[in-house]
Backbone of each chain as ProteinMPNN parsed JSONL, in Angstrom:
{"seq_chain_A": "XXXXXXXXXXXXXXXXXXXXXXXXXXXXXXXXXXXXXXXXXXXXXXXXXXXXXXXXXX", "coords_chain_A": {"N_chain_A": [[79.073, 46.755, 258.072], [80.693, 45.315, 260.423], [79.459, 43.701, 263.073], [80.52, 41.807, 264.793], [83.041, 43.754, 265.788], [82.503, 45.723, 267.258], [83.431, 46.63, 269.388], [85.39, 47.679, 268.701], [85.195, 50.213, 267.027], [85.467, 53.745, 266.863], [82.794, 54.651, 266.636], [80.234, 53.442, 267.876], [80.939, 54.277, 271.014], [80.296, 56.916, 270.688], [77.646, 56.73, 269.831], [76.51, 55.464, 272.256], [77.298, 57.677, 273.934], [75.708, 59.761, 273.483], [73.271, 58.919, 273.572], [73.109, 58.446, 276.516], [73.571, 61.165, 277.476], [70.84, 61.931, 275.692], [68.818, 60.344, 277.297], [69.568, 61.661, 280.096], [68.623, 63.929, 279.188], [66.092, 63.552, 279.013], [64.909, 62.938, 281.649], [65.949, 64.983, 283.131], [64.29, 67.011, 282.014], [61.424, 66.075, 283.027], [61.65, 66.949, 285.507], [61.089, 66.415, 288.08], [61.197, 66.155, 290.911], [63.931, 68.282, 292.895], [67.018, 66.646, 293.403], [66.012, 64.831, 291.667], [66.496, 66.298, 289.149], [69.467, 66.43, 289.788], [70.122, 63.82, 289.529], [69.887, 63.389, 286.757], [71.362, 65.168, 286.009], [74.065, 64.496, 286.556], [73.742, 62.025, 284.932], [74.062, 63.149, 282.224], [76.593, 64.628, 282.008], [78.085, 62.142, 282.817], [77.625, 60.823, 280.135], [78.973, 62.845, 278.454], [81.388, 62.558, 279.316], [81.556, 59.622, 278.433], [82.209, 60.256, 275.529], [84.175, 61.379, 275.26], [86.179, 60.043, 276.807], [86.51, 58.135, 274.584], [86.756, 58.874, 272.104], [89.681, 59.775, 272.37], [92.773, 59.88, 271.68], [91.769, 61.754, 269.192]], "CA_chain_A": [[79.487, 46.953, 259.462], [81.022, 44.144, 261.235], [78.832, 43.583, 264.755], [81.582, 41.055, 265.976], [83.884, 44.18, 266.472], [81.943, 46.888, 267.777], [83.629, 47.792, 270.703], [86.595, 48.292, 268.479], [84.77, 50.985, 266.474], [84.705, 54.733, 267.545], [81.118, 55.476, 266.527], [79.515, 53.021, 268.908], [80.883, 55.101, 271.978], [79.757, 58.224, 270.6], [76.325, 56.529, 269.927], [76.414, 54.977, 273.631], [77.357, 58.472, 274.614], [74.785, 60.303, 272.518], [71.766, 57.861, 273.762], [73.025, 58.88, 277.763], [72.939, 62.215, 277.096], [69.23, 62.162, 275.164], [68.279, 59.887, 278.491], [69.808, 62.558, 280.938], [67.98, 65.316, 279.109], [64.412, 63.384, 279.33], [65.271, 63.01, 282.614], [65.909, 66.674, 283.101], [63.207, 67.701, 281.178], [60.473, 65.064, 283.55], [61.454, 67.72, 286.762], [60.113, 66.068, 289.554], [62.512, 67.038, 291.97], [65.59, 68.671, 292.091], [67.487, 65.571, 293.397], [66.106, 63.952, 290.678], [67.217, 66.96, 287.782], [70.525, 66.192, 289.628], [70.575, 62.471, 289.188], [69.522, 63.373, 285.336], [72.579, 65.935, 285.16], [75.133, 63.234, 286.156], [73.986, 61.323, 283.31], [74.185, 63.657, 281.138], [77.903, 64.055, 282.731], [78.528, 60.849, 281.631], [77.603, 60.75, 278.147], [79.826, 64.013, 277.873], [82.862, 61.445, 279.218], [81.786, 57.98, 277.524], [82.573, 60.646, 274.324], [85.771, 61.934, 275.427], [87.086, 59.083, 276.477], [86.027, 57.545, 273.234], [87.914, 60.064, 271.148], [90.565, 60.264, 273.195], [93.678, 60.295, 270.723], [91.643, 62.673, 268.372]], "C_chain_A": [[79.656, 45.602, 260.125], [80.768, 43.796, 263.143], [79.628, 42.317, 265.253], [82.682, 41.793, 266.385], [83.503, 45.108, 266.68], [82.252, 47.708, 268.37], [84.974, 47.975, 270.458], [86.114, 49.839, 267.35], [84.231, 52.769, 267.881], [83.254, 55.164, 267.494], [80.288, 54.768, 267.52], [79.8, 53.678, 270.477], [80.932, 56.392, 272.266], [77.788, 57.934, 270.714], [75.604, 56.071, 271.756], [76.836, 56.769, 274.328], [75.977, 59.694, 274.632], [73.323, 59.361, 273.443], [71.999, 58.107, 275.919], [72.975, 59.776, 277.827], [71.341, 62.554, 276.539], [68.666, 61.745, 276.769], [68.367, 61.022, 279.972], [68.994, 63.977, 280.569], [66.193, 65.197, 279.549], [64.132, 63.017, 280.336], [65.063, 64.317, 283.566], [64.581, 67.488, 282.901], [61.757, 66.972, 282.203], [60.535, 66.626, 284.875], [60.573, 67.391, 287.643], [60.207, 66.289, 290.758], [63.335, 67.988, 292.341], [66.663, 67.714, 292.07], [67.264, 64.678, 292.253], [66.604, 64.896, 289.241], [68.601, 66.771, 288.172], [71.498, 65.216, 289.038], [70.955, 62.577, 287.696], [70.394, 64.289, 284.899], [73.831, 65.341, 285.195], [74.605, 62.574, 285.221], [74.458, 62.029, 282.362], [76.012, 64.363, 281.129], [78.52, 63.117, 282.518], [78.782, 60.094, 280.729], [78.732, 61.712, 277.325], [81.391, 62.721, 278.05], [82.946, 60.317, 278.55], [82.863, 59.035, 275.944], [83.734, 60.79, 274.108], [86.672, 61.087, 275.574], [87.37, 58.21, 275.14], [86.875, 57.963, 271.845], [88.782, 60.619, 271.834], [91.589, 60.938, 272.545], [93.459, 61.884, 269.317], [92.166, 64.439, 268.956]], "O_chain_A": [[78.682, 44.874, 260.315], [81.571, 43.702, 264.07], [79.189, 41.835, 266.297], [83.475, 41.235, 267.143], [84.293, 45.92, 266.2], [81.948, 48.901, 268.378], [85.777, 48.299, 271.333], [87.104, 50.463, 266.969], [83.481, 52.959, 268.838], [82.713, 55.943, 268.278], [79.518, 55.518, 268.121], [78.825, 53.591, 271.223], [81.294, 56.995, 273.275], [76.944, 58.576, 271.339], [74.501, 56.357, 272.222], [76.479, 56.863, 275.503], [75.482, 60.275, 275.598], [72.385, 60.109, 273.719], [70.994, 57.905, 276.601], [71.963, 59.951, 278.506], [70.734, 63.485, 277.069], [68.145, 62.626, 277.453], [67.421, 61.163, 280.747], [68.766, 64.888, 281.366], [65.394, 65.996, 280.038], [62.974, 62.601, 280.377], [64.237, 64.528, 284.455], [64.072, 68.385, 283.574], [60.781, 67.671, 281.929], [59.499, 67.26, 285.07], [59.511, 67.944, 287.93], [59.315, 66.591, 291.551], [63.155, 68.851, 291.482], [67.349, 67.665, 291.049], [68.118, 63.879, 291.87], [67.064, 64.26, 288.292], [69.351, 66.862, 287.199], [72.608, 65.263, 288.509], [71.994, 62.077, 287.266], [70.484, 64.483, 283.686], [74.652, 65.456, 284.285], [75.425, 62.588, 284.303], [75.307, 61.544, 281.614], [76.524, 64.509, 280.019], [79.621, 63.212, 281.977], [79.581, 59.198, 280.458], [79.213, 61.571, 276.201], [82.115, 62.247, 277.175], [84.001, 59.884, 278.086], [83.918, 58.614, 275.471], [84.359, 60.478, 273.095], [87.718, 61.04, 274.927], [88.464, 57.721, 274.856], [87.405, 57.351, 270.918], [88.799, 61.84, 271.997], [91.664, 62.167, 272.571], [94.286, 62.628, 268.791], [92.066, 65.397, 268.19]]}, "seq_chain_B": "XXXXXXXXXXXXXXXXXXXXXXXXXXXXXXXXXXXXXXXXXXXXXXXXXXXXXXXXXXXXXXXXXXXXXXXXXXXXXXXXXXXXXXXXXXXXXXXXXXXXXXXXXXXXXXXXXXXXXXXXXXXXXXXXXXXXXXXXXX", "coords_chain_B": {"N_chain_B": [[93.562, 26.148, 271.852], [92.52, 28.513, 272.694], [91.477, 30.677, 270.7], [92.444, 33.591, 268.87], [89.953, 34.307, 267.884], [87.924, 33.627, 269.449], [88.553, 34.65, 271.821], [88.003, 37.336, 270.953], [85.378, 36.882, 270.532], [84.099, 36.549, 273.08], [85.162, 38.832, 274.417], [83.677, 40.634, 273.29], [81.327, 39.931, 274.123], [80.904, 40.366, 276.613], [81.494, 43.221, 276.289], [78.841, 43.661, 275.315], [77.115, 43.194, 277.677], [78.127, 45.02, 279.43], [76.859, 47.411, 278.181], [74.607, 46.591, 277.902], [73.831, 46.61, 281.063], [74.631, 49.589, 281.452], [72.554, 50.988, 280.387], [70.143, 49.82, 281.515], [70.7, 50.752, 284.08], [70.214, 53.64, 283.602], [67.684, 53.62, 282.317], [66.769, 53.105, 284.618], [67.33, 55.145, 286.299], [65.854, 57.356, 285.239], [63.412, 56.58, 285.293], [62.087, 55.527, 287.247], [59.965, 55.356, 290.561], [60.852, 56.279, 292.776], [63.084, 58.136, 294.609], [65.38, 57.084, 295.729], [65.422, 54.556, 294.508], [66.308, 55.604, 291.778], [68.667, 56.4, 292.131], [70.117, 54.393, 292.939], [69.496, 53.232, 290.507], [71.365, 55.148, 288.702], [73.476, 54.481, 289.928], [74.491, 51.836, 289.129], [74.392, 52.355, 286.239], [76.763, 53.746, 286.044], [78.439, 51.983, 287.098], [78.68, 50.378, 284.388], [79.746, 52.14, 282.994], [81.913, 52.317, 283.832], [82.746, 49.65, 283.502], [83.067, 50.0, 280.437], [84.695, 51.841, 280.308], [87.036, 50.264, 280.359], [87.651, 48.893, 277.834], [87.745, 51.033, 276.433], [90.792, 50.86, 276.565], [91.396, 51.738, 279.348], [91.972, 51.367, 282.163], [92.713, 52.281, 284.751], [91.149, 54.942, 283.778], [88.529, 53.546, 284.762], [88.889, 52.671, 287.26], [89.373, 55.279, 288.946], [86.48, 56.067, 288.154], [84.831, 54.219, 289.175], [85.559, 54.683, 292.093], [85.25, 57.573, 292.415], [82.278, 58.163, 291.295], [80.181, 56.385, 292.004], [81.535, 55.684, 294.213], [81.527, 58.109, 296.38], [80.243, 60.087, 295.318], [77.169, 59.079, 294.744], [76.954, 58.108, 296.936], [76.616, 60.512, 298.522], [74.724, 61.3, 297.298], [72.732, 59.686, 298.456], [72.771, 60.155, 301.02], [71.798, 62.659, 300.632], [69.227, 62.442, 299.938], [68.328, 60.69, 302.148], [68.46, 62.556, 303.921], [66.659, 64.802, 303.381], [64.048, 63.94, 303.426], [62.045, 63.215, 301.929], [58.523, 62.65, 302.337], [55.886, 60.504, 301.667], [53.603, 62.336, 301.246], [53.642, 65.242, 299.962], [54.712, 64.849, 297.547], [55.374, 65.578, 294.142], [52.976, 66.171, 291.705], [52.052, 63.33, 289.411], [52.963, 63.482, 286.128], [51.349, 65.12, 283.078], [50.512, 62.307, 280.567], [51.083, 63.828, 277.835], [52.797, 65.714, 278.308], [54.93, 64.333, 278.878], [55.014, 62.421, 276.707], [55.819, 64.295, 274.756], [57.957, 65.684, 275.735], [59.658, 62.983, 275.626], [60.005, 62.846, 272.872], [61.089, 64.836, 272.236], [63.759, 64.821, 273.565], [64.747, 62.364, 272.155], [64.598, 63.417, 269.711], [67.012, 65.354, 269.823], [68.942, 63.383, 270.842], [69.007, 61.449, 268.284], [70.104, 63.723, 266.247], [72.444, 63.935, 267.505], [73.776, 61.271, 267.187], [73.679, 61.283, 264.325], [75.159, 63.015, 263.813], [77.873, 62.119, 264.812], [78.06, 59.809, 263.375], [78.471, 60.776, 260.947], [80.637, 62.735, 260.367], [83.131, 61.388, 260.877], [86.31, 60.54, 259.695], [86.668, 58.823, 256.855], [85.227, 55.483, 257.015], [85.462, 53.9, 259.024], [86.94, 54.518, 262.488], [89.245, 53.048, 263.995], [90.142, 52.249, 267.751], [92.606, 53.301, 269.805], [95.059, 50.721, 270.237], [96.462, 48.94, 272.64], [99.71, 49.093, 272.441], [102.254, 46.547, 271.163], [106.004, 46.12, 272.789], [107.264, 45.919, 270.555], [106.586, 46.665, 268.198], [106.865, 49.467, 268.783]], "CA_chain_B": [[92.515, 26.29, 272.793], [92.038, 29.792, 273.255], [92.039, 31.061, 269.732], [91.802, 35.067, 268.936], [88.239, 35.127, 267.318], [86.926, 33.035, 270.018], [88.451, 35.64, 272.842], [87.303, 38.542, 270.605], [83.885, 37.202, 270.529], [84.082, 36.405, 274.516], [85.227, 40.194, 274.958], [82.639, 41.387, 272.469], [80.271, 39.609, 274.428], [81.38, 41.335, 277.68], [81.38, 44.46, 276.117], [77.273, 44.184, 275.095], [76.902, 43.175, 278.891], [78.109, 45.88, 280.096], [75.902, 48.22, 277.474], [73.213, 46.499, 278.992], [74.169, 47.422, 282.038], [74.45, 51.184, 281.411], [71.379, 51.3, 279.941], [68.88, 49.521, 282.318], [70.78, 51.579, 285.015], [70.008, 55.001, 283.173], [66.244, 53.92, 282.397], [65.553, 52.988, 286.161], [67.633, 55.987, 286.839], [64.999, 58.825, 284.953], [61.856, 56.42, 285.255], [62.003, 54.678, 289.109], [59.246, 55.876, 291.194], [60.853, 56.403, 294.042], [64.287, 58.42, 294.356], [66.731, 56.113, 296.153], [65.653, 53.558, 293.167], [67.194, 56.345, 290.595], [69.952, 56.671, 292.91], [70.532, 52.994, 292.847], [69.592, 53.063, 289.042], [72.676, 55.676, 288.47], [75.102, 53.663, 290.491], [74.391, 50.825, 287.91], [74.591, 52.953, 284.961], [78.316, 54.059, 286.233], [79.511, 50.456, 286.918], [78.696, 49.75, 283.339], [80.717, 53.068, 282.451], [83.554, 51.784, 284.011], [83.033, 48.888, 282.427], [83.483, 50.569, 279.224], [86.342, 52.366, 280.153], [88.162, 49.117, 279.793], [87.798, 48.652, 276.437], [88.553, 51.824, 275.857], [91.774, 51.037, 276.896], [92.182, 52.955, 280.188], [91.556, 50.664, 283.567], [92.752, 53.582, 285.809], [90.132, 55.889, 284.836], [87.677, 52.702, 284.959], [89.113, 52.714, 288.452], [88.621, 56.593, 289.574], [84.752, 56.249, 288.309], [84.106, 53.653, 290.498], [85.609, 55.582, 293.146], [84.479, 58.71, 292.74], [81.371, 58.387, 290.806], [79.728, 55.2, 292.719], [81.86, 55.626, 295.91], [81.229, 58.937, 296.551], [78.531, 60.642, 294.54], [76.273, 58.145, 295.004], [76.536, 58.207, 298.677], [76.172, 61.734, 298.886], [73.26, 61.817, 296.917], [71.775, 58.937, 299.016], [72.939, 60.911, 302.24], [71.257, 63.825, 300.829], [67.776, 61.845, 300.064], [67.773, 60.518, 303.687], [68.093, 63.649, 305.255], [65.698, 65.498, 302.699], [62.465, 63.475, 304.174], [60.812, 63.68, 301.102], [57.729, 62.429, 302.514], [54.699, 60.8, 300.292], [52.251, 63.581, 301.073], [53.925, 66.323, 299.655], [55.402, 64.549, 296.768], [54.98, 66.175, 293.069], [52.599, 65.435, 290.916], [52.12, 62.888, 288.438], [53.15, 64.432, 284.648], [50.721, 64.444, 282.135], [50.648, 62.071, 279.507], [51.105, 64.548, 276.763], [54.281, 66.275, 278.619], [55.658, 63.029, 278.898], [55.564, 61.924, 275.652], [56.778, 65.601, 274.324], [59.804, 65.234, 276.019], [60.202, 62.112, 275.266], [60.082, 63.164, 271.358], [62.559, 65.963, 272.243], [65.325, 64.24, 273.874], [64.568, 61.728, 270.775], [64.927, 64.371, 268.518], [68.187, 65.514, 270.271], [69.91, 62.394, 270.236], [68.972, 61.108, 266.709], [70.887, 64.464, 265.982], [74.098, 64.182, 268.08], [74.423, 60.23, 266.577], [73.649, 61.643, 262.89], [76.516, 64.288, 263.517], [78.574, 61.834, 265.478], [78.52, 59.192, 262.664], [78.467, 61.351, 259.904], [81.735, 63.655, 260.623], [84.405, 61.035, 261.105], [86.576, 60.799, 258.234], [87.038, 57.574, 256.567], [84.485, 54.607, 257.16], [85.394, 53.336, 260.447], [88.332, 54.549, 262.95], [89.786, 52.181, 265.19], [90.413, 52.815, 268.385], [94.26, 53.103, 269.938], [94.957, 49.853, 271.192], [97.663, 49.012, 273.945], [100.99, 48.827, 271.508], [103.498, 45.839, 271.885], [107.106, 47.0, 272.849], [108.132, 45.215, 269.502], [107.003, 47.509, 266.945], [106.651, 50.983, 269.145]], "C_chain_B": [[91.842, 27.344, 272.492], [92.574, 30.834, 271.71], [91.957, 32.791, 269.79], [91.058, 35.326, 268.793], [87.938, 34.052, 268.523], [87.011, 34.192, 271.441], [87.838, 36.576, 272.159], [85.907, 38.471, 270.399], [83.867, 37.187, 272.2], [83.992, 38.171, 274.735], [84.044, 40.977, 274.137], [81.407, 41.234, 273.284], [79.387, 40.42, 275.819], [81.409, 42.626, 277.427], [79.977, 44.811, 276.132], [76.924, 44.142, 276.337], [77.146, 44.11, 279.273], [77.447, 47.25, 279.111], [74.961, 48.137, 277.852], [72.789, 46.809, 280.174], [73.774, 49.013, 282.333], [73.082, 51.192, 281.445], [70.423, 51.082, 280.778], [69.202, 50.603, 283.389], [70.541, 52.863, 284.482], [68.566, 54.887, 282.798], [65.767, 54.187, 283.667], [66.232, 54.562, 286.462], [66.384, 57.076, 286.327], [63.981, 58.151, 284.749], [61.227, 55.631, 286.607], [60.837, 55.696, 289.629], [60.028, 56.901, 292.279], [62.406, 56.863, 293.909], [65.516, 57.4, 294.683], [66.631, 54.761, 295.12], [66.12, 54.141, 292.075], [68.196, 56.542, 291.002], [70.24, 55.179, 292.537], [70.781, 52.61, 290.885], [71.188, 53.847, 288.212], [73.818, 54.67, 288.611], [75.159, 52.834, 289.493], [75.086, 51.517, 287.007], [76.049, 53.205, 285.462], [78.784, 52.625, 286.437], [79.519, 50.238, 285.701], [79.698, 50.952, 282.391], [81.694, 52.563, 282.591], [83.822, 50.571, 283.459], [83.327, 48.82, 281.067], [84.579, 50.949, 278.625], [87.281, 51.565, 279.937], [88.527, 48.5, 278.597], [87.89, 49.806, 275.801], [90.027, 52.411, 276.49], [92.891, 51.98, 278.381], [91.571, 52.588, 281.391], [92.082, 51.71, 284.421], [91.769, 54.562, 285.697], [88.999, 55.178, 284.875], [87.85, 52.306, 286.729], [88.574, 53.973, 289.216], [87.334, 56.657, 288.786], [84.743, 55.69, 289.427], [84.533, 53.913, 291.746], [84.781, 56.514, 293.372], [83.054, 59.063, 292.151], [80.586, 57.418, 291.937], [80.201, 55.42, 294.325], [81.119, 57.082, 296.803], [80.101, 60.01, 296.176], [77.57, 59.995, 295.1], [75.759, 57.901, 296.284], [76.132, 58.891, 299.234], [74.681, 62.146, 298.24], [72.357, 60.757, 298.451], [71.928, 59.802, 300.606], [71.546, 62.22, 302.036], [69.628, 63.428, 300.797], [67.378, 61.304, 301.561], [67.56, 61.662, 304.526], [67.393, 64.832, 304.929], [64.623, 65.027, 303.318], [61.523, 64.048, 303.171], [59.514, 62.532, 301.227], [56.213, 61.844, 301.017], [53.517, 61.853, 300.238], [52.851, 64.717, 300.242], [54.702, 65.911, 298.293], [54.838, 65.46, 295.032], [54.255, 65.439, 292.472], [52.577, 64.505, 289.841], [52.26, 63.472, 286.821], [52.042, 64.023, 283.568], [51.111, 63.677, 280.989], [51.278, 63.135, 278.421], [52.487, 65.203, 276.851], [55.086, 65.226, 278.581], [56.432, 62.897, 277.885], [56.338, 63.2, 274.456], [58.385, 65.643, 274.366], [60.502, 64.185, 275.68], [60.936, 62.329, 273.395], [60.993, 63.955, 270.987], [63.448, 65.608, 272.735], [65.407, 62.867, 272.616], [65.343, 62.2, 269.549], [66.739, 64.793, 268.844], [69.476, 64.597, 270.089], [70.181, 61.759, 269.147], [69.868, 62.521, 266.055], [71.908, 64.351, 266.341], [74.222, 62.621, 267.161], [74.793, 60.572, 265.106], [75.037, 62.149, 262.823], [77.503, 63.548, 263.998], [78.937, 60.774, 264.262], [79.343, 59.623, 261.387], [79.924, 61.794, 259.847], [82.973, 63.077, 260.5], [84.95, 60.783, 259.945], [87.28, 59.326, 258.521], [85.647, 56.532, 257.206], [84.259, 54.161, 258.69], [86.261, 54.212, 261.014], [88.543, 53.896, 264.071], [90.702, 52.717, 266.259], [91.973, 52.544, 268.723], [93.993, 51.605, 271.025], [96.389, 49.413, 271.962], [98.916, 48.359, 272.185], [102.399, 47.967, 271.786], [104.809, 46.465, 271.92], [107.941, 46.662, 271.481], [108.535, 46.584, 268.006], [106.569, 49.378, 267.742], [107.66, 51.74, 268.803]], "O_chain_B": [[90.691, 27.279, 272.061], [93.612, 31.486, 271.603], [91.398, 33.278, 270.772], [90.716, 36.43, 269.217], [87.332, 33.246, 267.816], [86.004, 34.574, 272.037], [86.806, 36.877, 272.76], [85.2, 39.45, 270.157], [83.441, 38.285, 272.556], [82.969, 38.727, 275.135], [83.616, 42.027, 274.617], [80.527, 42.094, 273.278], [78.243, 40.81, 276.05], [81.345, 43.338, 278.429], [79.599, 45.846, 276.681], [76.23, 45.132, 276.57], [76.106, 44.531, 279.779], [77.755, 48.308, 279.659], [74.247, 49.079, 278.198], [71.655, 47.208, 280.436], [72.955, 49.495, 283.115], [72.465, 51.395, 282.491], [69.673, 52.039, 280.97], [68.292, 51.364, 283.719], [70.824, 53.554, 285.461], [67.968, 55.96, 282.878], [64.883, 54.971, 284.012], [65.376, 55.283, 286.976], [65.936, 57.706, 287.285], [63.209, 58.738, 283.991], [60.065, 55.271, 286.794], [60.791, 56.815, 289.119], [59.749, 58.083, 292.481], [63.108, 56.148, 293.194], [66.406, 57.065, 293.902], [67.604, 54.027, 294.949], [66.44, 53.349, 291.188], [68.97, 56.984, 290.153], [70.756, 55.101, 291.422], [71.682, 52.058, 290.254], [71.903, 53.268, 287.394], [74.677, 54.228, 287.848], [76.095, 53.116, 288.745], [76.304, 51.371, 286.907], [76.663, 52.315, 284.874], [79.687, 52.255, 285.686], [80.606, 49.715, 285.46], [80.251, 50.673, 281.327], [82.452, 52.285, 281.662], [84.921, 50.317, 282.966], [83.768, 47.807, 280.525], [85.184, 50.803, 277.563], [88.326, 51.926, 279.395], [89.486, 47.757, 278.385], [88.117, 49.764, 274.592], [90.396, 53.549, 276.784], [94.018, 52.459, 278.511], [90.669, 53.313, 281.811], [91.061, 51.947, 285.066], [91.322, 55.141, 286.688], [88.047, 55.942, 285.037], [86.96, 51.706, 287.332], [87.598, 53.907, 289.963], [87.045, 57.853, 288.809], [84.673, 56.262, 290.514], [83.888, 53.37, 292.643], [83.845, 56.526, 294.171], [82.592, 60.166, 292.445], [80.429, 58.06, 292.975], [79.498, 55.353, 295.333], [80.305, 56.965, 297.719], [79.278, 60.559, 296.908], [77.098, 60.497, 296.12], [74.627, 57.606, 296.669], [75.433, 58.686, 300.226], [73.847, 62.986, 298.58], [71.536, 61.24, 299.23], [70.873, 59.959, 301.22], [70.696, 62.58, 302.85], [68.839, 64.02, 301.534], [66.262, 61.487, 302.048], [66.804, 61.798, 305.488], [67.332, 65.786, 305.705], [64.073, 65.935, 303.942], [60.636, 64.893, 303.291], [59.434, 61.633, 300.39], [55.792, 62.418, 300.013], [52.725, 62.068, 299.32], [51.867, 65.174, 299.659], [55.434, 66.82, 297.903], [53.701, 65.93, 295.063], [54.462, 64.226, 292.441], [53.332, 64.969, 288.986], [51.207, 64.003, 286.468], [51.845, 62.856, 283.227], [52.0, 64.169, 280.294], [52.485, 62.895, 278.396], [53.245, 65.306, 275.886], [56.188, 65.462, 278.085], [57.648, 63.033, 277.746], [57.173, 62.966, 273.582], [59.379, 65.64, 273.64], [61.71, 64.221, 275.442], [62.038, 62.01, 272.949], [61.612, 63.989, 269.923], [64.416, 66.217, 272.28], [66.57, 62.571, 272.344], [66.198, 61.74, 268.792], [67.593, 64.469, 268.02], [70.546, 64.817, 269.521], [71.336, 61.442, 268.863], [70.454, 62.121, 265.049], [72.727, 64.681, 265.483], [74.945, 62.833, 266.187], [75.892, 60.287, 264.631], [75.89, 61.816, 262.0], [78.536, 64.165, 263.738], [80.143, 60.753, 264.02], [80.376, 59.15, 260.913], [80.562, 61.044, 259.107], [83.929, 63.758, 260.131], [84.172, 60.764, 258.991], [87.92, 58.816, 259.44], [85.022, 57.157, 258.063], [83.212, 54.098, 259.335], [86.637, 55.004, 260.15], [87.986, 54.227, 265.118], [91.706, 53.394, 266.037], [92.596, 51.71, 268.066], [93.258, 51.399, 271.99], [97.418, 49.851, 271.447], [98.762, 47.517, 271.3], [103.379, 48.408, 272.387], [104.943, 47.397, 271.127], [109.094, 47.062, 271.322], [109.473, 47.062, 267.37], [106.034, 50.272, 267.086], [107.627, 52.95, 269.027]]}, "name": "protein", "num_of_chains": 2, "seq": "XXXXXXXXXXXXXXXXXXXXXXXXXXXXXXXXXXXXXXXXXXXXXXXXXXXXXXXXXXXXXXXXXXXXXXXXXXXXXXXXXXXXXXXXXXXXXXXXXXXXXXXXXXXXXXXXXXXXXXXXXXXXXXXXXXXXXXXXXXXXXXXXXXXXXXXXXXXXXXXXXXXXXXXXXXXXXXXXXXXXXXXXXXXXXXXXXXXX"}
């Protein structure tokens, strides 16, 4: 694996999507709030788009 | 001067920056004490999205995030935390240890699964992403 082109590789913005998603769920899962299960469902909102955009062409 | 591997490490470099980015803004976002510091922690984590979006080739919708994710979201949440008055007396309790680290082990578990399935699946070794196409050979 060549780590001087990373951010030309699709799997690193599935893994970057994948790792905001896990964060948005333990987030979710903490329930301290509801404002805060909201904050923790936009992340997890976000990880769904880093992916999509990521695999866009597919 | 300005050879190609010296910009492609420059932009490589710029790319981990803004990973770093995301990331600190998505810890403070689900571990800040205090809500308007997970609110603040979000907004982060979305600038570093949109910073993303630029290397994946698509500065317009690296533009509508930081509109509508940062401009707007973000405001409305913070609107909605000011005029909630969530007070420290009435605040929720502290989580136990043990729930903590549960969850922690299960959104763990979760994501070590979506990367497994995310690496695993693609066909062929690598796939490179679409990159902007000169008008020469389109």
């Amino acid at each position: 694996m060549h780590y001087a082109s990373l951010s030309q590789n699709l799997e690193t913005y599935l893994v970057i999507g994948a790792a905001l998603f896990g964060l948005g769920l333990f987030g979710m899962a903490m329930r301290r709030t509801f404002i805060g299960m909201l904050i923790a469902s936009e992340l997890i909102l976000c990880g769904a788009s880093v992916n999509a955009y990521g695999s866009w062409p597919l | 001067m300005f050879s190609h591997e010296s910009v492609q490490t420059v932009a490589e470099g710029i790319f981990w920056f803004f990973v770093l980015v995301t990331f600190c803004g998505a810890i403070l976002a689900v571990s800040a004490r205090t809500l308007i510091r997970r609110v603040a922690g979000l907004a982060l984590c979305f600038t570093g999205v949109a910073g993303l979006y630029y290397f994946l080739s698509s500065p317009f919708v690296a533009f509508m995030q930081m509109l509508v994710y940062v401009g707007a979201l973000c405001v409305t949440i913070t609107f909605a935390i000011m005029l909630a008055e969530t007070s420290d007396a009435n605040r929720p309790p502290r989580r136990h240890k043990l729930s903590l680290f549960l969850g922690a082990v299960a959104s763990c578990a979760i994501t070590a699964a979506l990367v497994a399935l995310s690496i695993e699946r693609l066909p062929g070794p690598t796939r490179h992403l679409r990159r902007y196409r000169e008008p020469s050979s389109a």
